[in-house]
Structures are given as structure tokens and as C-alpha cells.
Backbone atoms as SQL, in Angstrom:
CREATE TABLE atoms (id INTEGER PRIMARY KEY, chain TEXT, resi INTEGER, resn TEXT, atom TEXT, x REAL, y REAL, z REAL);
INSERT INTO atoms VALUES
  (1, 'A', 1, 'UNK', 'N', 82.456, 103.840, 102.004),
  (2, 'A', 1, 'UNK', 'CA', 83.529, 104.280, 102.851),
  (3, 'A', 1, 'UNK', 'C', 84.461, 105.152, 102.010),
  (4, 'A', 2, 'UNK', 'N', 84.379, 106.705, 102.071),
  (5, 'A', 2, 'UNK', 'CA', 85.590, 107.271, 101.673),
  (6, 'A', 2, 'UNK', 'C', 86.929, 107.284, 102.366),
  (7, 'A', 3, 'UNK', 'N', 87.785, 107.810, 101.521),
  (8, 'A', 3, 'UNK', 'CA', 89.060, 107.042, 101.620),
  (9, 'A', 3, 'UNK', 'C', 89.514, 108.529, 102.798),
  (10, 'A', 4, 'UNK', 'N', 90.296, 108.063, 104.060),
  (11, 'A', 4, 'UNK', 'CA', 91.010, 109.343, 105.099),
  (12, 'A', 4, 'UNK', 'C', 92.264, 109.698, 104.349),
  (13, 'A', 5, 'UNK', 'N', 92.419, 110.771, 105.455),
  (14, 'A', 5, 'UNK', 'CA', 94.131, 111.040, 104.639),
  (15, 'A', 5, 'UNK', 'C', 94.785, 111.291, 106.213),
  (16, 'A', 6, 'UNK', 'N', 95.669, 110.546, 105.746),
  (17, 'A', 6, 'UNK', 'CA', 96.683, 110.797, 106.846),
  (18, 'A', 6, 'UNK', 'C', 97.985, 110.439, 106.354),
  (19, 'A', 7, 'UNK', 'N', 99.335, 111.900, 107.075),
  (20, 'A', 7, 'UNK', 'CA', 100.279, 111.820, 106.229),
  (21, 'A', 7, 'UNK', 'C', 101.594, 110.598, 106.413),
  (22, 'A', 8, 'UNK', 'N', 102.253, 110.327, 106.557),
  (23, 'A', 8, 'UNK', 'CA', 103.392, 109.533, 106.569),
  (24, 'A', 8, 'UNK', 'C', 104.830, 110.149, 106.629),
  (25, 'A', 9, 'UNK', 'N', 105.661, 109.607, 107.985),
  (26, 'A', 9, 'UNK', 'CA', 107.091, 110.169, 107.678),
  (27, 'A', 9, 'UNK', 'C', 108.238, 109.387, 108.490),
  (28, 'A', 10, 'UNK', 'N', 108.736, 109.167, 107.409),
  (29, 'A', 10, 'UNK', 'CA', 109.331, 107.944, 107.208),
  (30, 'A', 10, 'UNK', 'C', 111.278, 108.123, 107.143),
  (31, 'A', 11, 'UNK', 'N', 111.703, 107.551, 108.160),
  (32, 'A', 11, 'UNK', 'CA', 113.261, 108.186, 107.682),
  (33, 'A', 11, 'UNK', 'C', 114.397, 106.665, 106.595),
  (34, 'A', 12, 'UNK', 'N', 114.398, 107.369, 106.019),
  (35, 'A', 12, 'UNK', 'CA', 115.285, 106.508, 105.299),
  (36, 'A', 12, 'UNK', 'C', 116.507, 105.710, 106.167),
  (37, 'A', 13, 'UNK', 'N', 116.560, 104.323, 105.819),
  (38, 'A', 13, 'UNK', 'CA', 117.328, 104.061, 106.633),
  (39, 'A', 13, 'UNK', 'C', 116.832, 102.860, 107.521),
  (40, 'A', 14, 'UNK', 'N', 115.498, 102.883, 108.122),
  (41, 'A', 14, 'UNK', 'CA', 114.918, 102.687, 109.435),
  (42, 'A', 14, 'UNK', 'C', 113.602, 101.687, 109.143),
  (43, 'A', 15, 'UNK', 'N', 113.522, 101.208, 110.214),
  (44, 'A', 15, 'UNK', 'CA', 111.923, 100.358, 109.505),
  (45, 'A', 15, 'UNK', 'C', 110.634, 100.938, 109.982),
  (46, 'A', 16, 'UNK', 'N', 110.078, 101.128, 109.176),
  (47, 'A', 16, 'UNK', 'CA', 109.022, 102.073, 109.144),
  (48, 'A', 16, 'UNK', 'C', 107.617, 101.079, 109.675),
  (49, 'A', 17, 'UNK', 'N', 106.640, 101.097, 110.588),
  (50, 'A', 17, 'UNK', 'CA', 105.825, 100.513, 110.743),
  (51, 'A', 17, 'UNK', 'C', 104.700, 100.749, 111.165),
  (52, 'A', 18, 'UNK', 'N', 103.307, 101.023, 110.309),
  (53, 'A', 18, 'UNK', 'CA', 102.183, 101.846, 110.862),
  (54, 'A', 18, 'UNK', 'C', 100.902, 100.687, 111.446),
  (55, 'A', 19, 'UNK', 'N', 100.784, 100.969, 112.653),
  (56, 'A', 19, 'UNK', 'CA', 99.078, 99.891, 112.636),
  (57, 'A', 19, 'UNK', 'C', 97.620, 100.127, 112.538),
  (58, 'A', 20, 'UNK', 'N', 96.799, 100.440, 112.289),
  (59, 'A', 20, 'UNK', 'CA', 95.667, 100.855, 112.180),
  (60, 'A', 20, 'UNK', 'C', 94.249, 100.074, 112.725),
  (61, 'A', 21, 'UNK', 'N', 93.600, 100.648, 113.333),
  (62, 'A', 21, 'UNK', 'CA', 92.253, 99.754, 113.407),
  (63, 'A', 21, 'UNK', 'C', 91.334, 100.398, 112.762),
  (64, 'A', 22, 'UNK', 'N', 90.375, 99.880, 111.897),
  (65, 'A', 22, 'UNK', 'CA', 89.842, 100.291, 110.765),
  (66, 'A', 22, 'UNK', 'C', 88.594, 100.245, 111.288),
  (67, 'A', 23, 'UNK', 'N', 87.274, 101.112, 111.150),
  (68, 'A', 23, 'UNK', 'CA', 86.547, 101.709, 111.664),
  (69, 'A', 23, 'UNK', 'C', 85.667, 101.903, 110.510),
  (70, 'A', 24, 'UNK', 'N', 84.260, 101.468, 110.702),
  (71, 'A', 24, 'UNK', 'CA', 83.156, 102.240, 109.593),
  (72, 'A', 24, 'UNK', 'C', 82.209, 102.682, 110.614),
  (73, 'A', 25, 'UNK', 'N', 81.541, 103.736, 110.368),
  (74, 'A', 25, 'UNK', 'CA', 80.277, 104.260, 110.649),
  (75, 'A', 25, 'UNK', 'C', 80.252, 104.221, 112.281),
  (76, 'A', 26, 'UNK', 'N', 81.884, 104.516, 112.895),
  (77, 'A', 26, 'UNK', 'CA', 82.109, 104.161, 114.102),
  (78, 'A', 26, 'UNK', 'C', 82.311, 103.429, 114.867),
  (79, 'A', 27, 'UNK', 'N', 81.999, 102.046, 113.726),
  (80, 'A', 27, 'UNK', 'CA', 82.059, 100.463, 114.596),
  (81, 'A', 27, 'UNK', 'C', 83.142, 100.164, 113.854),
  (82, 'A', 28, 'UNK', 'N', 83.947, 99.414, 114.970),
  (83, 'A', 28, 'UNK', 'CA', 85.187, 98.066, 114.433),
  (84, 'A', 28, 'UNK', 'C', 84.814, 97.513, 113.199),
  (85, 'A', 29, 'UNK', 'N', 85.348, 97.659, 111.657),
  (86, 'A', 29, 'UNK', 'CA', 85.315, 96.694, 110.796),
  (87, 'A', 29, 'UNK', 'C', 85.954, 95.412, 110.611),
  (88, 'A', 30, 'UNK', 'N', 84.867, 94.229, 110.928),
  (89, 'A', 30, 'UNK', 'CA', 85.217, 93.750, 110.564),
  (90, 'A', 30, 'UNK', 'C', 86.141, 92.944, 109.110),
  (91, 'A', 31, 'UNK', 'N', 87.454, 92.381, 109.504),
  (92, 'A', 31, 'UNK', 'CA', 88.460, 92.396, 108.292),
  (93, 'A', 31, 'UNK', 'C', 88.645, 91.071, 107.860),
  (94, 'A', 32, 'UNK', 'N', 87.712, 90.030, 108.052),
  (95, 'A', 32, 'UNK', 'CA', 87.588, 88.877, 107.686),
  (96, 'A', 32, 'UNK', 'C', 87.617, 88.619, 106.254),
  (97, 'A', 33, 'UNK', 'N', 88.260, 87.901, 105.228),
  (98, 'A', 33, 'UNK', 'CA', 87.632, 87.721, 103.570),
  (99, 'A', 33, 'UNK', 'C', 88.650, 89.010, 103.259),
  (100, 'A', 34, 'UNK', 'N', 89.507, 90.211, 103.802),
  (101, 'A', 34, 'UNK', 'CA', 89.534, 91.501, 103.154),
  (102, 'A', 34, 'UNK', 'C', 91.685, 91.047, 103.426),
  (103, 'A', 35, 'UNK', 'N', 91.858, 91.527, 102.068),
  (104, 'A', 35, 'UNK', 'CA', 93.348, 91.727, 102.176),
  (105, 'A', 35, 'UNK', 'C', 93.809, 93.328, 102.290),
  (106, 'A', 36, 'UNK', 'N', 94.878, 93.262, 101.952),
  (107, 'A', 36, 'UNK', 'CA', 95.724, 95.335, 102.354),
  (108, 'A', 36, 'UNK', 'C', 96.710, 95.005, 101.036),
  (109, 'A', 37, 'UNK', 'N', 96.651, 96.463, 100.245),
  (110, 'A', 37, 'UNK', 'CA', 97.839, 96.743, 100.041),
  (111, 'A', 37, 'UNK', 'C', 98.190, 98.467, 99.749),
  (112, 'A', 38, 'UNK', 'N', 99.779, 98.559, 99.793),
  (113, 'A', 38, 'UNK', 'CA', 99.794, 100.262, 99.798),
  (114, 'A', 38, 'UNK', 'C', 101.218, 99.978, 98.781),
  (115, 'A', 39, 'UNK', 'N', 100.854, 101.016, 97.929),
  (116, 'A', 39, 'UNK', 'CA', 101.759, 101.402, 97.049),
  (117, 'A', 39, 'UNK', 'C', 102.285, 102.698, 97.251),
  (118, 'A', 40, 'UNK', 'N', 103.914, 103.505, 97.250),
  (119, 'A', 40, 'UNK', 'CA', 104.189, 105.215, 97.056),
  (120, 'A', 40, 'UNK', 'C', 104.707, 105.375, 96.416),
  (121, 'A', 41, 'UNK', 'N', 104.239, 106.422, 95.296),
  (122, 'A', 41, 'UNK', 'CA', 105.228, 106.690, 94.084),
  (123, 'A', 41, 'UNK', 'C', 105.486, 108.160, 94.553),
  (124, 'A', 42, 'UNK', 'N', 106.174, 108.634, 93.434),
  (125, 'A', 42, 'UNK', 'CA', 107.146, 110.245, 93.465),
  (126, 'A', 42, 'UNK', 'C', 105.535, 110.893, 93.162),
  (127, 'A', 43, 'UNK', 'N', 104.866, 110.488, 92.373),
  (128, 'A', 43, 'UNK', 'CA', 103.996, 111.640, 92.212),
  (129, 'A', 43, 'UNK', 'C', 102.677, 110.428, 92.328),
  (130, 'A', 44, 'UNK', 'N', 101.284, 111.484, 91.769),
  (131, 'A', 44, 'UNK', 'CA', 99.793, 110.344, 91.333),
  (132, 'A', 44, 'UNK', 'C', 99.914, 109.440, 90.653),
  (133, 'A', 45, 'UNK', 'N', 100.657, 110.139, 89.316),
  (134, 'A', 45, 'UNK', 'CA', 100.394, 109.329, 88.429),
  (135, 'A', 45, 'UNK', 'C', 102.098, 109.137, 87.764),
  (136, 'A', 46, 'UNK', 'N', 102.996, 108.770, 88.755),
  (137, 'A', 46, 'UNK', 'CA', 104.191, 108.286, 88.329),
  (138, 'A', 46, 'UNK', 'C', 104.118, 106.640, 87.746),
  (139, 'A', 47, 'UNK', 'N', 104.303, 106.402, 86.857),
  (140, 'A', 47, 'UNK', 'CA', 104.209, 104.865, 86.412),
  (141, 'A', 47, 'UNK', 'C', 105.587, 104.242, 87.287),
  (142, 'A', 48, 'UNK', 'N', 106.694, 104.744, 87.831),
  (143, 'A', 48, 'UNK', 'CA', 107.489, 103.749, 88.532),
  (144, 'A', 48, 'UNK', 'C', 107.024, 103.626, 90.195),
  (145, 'A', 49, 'UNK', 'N', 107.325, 102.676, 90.725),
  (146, 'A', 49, 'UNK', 'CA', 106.624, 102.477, 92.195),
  (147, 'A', 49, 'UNK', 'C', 107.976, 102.808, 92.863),
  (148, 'A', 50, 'UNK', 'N', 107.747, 103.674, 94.358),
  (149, 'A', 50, 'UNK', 'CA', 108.863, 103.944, 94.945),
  (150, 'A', 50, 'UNK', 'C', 109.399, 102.872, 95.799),
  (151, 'A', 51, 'UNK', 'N', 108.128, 102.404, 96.558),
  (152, 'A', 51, 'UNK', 'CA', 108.204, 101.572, 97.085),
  (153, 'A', 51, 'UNK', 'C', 106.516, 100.604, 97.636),
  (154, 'A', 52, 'UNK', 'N', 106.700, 99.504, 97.918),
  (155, 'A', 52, 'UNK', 'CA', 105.639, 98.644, 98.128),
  (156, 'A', 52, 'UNK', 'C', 105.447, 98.229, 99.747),
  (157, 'A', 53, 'UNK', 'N', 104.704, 98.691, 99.938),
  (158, 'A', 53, 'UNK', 'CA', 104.783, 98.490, 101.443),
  (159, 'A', 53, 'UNK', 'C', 104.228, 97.299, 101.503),
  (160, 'A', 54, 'UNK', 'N', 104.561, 95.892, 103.032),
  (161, 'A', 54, 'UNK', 'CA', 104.385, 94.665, 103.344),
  (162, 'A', 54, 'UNK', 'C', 102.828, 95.245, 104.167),
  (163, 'A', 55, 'UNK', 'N', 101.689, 94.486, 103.963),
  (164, 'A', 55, 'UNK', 'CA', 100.475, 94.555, 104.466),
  (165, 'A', 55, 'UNK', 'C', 99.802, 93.257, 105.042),
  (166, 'A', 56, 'UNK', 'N', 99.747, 93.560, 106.108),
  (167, 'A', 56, 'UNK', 'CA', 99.251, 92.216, 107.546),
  (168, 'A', 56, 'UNK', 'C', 97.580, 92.634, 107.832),
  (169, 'A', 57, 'UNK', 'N', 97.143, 91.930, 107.805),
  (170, 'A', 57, 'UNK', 'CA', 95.554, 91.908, 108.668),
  (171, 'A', 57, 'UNK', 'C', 95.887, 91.018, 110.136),
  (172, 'A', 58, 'UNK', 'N', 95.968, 91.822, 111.019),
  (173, 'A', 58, 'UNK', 'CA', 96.396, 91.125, 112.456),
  (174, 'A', 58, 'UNK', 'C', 95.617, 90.117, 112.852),
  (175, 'A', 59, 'UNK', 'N', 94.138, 90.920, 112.666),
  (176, 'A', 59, 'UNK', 'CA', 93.370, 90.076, 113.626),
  (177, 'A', 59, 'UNK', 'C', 91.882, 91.216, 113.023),
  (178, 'A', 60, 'UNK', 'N', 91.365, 90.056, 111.952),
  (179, 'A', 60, 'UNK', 'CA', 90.149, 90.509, 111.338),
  (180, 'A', 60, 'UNK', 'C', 88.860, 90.807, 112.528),
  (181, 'A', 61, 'UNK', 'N', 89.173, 89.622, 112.833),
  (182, 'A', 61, 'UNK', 'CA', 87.647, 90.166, 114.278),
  (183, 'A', 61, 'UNK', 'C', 87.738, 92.057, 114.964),
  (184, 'A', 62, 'UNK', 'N', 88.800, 92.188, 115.297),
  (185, 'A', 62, 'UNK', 'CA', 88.954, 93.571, 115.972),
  (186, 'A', 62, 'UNK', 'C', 89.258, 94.716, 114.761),
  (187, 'A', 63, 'UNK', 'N', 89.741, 93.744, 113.507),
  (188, 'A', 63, 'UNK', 'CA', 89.999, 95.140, 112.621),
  (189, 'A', 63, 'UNK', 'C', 91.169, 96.007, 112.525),
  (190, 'A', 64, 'UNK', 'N', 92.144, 95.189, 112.635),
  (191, 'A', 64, 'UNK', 'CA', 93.649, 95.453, 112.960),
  (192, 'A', 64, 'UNK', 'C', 94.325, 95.504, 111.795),
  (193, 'A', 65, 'UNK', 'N', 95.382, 96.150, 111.136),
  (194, 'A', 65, 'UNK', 'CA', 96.140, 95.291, 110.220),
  (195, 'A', 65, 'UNK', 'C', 97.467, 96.900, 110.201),
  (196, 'A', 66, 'UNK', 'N', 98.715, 96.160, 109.980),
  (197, 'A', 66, 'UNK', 'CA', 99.743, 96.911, 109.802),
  (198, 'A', 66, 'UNK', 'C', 100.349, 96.824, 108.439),
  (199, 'A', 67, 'UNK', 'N', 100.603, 98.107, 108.307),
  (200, 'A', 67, 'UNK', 'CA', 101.767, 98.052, 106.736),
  (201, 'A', 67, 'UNK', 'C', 103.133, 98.365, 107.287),
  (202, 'A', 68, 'UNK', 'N', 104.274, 97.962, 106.674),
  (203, 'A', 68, 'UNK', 'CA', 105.690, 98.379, 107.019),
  (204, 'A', 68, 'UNK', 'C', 106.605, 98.215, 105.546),
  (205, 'A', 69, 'UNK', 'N', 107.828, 98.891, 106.334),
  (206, 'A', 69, 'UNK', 'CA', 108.650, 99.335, 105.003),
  (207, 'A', 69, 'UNK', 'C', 109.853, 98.597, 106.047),
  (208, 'A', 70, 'UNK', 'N', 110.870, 97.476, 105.539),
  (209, 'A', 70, 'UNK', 'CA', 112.096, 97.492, 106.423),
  (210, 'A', 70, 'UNK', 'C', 113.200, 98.295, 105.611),
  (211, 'A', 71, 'UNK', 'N', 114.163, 98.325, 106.871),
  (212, 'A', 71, 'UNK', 'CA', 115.054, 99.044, 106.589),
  (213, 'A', 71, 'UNK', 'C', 115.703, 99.076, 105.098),
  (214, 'A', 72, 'UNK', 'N', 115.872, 97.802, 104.568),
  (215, 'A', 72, 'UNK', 'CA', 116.526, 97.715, 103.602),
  (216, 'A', 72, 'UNK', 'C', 115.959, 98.273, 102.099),
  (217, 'A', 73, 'UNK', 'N', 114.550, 98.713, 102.534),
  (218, 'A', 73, 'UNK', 'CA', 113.968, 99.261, 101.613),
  (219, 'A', 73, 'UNK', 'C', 113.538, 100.763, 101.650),
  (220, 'A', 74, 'UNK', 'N', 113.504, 101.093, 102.699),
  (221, 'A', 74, 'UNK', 'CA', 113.796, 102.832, 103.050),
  (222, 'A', 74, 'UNK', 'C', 115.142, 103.472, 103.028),
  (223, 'A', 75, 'UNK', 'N', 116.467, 102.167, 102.954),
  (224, 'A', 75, 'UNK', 'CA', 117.588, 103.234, 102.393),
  (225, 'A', 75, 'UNK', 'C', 117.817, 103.318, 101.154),
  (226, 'A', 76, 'UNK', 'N', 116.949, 102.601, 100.142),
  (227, 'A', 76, 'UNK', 'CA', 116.673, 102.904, 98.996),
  (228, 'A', 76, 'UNK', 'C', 115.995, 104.031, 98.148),
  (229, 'A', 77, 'UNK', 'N', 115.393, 104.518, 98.979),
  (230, 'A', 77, 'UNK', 'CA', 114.281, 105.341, 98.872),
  (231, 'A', 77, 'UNK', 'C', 114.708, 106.786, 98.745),
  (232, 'A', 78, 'UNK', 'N', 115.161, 107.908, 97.890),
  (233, 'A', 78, 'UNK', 'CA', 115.916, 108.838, 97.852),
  (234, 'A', 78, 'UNK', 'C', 114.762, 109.858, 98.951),
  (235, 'A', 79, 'UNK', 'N', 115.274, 110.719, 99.189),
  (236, 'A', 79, 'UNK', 'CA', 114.876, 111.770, 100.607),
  (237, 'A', 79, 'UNK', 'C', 113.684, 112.970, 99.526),
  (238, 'A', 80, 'UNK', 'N', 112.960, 112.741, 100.067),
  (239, 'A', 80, 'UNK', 'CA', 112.026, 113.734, 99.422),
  (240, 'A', 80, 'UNK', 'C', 110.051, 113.370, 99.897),
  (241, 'A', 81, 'UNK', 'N', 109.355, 114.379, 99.043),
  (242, 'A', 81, 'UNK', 'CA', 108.142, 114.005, 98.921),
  (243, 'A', 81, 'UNK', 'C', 107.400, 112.748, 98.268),
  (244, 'A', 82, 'UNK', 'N', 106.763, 112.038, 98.482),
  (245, 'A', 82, 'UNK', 'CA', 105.562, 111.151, 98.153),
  (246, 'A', 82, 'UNK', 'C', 104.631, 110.878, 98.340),
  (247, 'A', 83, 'UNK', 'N', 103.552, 110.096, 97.211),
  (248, 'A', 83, 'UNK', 'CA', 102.338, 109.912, 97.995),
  (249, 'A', 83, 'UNK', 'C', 101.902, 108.395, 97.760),
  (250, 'A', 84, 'UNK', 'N', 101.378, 108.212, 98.539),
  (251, 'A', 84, 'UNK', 'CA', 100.708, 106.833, 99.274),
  (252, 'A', 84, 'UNK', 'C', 99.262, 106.493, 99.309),
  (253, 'A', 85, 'UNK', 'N', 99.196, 105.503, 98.872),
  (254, 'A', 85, 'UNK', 'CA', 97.526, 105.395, 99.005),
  (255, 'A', 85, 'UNK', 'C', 97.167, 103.288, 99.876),
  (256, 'A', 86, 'UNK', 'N', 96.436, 103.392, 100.595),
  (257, 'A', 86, 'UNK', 'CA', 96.220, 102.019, 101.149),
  (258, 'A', 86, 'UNK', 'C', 94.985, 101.803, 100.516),
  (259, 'A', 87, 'UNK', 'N', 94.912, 100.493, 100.354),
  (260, 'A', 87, 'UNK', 'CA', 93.412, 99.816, 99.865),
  (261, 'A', 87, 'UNK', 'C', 93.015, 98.415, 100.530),
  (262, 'A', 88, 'UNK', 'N', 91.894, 98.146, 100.610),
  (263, 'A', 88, 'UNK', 'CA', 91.390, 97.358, 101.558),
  (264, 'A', 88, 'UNK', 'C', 90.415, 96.500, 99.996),
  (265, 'A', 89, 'UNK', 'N', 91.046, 95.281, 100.054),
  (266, 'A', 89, 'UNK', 'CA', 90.112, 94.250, 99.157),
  (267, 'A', 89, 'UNK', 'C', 90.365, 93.352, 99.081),
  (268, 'A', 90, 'UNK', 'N', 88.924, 92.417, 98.665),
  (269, 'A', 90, 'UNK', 'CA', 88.811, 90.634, 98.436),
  (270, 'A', 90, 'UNK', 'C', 88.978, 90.357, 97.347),
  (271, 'A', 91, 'UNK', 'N', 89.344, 89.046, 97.007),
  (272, 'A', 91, 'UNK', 'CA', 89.377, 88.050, 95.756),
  (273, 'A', 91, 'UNK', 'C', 88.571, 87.546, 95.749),
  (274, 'A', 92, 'UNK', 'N', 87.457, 87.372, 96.493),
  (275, 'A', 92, 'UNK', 'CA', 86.213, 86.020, 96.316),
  (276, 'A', 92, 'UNK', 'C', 85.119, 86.400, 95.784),
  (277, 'A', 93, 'UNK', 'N', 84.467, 85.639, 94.983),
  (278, 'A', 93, 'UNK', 'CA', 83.239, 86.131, 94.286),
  (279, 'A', 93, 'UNK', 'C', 83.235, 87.290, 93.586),
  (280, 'A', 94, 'UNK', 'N', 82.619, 88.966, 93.933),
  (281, 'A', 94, 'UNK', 'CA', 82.634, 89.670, 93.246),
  (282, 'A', 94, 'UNK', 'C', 84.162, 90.594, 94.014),
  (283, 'A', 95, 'UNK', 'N', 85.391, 90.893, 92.992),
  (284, 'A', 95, 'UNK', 'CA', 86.319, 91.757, 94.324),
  (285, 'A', 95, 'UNK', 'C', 85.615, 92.703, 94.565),
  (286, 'A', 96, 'UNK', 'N', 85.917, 93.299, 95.685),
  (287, 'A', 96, 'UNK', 'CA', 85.449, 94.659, 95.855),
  (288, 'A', 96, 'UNK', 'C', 86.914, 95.441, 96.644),
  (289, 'A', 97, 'UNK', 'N', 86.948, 96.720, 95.910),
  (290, 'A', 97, 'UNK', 'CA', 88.428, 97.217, 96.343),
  (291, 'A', 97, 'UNK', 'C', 87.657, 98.893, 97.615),
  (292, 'A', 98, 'UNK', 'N', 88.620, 98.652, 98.460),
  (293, 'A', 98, 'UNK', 'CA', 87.948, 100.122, 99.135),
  (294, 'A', 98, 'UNK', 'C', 89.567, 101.208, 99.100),
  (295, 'A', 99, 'UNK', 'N', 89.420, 102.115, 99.122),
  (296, 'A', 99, 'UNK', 'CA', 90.883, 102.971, 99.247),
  (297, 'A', 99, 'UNK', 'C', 91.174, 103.115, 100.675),
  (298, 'A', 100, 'UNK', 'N', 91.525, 102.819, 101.607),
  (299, 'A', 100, 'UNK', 'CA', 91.616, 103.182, 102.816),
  (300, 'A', 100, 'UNK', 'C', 91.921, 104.333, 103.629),
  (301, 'A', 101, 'UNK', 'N', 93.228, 104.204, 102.899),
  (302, 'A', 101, 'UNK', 'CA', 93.967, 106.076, 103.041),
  (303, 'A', 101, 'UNK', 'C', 94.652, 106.388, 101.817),
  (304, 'A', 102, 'UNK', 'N', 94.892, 107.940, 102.411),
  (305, 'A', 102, 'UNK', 'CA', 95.634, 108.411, 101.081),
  (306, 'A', 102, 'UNK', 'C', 96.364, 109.792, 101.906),
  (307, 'A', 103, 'UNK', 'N', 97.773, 109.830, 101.258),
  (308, 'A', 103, 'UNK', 'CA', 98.709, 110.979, 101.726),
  (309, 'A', 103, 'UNK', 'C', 100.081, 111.344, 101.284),
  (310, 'A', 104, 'UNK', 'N', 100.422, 111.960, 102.177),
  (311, 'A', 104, 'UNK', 'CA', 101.713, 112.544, 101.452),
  (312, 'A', 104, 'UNK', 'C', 103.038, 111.637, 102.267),
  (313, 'A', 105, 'UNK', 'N', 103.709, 111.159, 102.054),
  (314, 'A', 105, 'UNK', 'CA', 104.644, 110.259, 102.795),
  (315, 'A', 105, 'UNK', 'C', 106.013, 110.954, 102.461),
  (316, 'A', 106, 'UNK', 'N', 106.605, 111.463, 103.448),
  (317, 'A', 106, 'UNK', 'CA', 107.977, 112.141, 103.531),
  (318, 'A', 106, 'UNK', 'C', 108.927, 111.141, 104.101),
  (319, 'A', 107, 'UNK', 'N', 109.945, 111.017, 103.340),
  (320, 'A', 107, 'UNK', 'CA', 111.025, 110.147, 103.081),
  (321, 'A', 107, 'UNK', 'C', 112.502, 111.370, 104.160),
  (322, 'A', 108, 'UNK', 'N', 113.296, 110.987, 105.156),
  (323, 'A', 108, 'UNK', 'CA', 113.853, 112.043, 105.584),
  (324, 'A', 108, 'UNK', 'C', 115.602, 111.693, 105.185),
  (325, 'A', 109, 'UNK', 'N', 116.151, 112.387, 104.792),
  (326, 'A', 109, 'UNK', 'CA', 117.862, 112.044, 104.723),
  (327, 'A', 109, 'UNK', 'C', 118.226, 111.143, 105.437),
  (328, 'A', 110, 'UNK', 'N', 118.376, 109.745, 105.701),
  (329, 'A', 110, 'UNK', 'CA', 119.734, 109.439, 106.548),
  (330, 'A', 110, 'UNK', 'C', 121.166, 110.157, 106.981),
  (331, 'A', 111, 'UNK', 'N', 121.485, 109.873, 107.667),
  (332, 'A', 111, 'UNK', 'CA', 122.687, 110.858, 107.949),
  (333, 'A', 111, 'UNK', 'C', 123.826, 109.323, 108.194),
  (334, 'A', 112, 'UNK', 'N', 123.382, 108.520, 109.485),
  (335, 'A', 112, 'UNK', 'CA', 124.616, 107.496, 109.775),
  (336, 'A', 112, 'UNK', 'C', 124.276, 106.783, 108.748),
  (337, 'A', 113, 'UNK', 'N', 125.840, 105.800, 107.479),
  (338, 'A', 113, 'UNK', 'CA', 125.111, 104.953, 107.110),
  (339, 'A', 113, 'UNK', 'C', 126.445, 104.051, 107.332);
């Protein structure tokens, strides 16, 4: 499974919340045994993390799972470009990590605070 890209935009301030149903070879993947996580830094290879997004598997049978950012962590987040990558993997037996997505995640000014 190569990894999609799809971008992200996100306003500072606000709670950010994406859901996805995850799909191989056209069929519903099943998400049983499989955890999520998504990391966005300023750049690829920035060693500080901008932010850590919270990652849910809804409902493994259908292949569901959401990442979100709450508010209190997107008005942290200074206004600019980033990129994001999701990964899909187990702890049991052998891990196996998949990249899920990957993109550019735009952070937008708050204005009311």
C-alpha cells in the first residue's frame, strides 16, 4: 500500500477533525490488530514536532478511524506551512508500519482570540 497525499487546513484556534475510511485494492480495510498515528512538523526533516495529532480507529470492521487536533493545541501552532504524514501499525508479533498519508497541512491566522 503506497502512502496518498492529501492536503490539510487547519485554522488555528479551532478543533480540527479529519475521518477517513481506509481502502486497499478498493475493498474496505479491514482495521482490526492496526493502531494510527500522525505527526506535523515545520519541515521533513525538522527534529521538533509541531504538533501530534489524537488517532481513533472507530470501528475496525468498516475501516474507519479519525485524527484531530483540539483547540487548545491549534492556538499553539504559529500560522504557516507544514507537513504531515499518517501511519497505520501493529505491536503484535512482527510490527508492521504502513504510511497512510502524507501532505502539506496549512495552519491559518486566528483573528478572534
Amino acid at each position: 500500500m503506497s502512502a496518498g497525499s492529501y492536503n490539510l487546513f487547519i485554522d488555528q484556534g479551532s478543533d480540527f477533525a479529519l475521518q477517513l475510511t481506509v481502502k486497499e485494492d478498493g475493498s474496505i480495510k479491514n482495521l482490526s490488530g492496526y493502531s494510527a498515528r500522525a505527526q506535523m512538523r515545520s519541515t521533513k526533516t525538522a527534529s521538533s514536532i509541531a504538533a501530534v495529532f489524537s488517532c481513533t480507529v472507530i470501528d475496525p470492521a468498516a475501516g474507519t478511524l479519525k485524527i484531530q487536533l483540539g483547540n487548545t493545541v491549534t492556538e499553539g501552532i504559529p500560522a504557516g506551512l507544514y507537513y504531515y504524514d499518517l501511519e497505520l501499525y501493529t505491536s503484535g508479533g512482527t510490527p508492521l508500519v504502513y504510511r497512510l498519508l502524507e501532505g502539506q497541512a496549512t495552519v491559518s491566522q486566528e483573528v478572534t482570540r
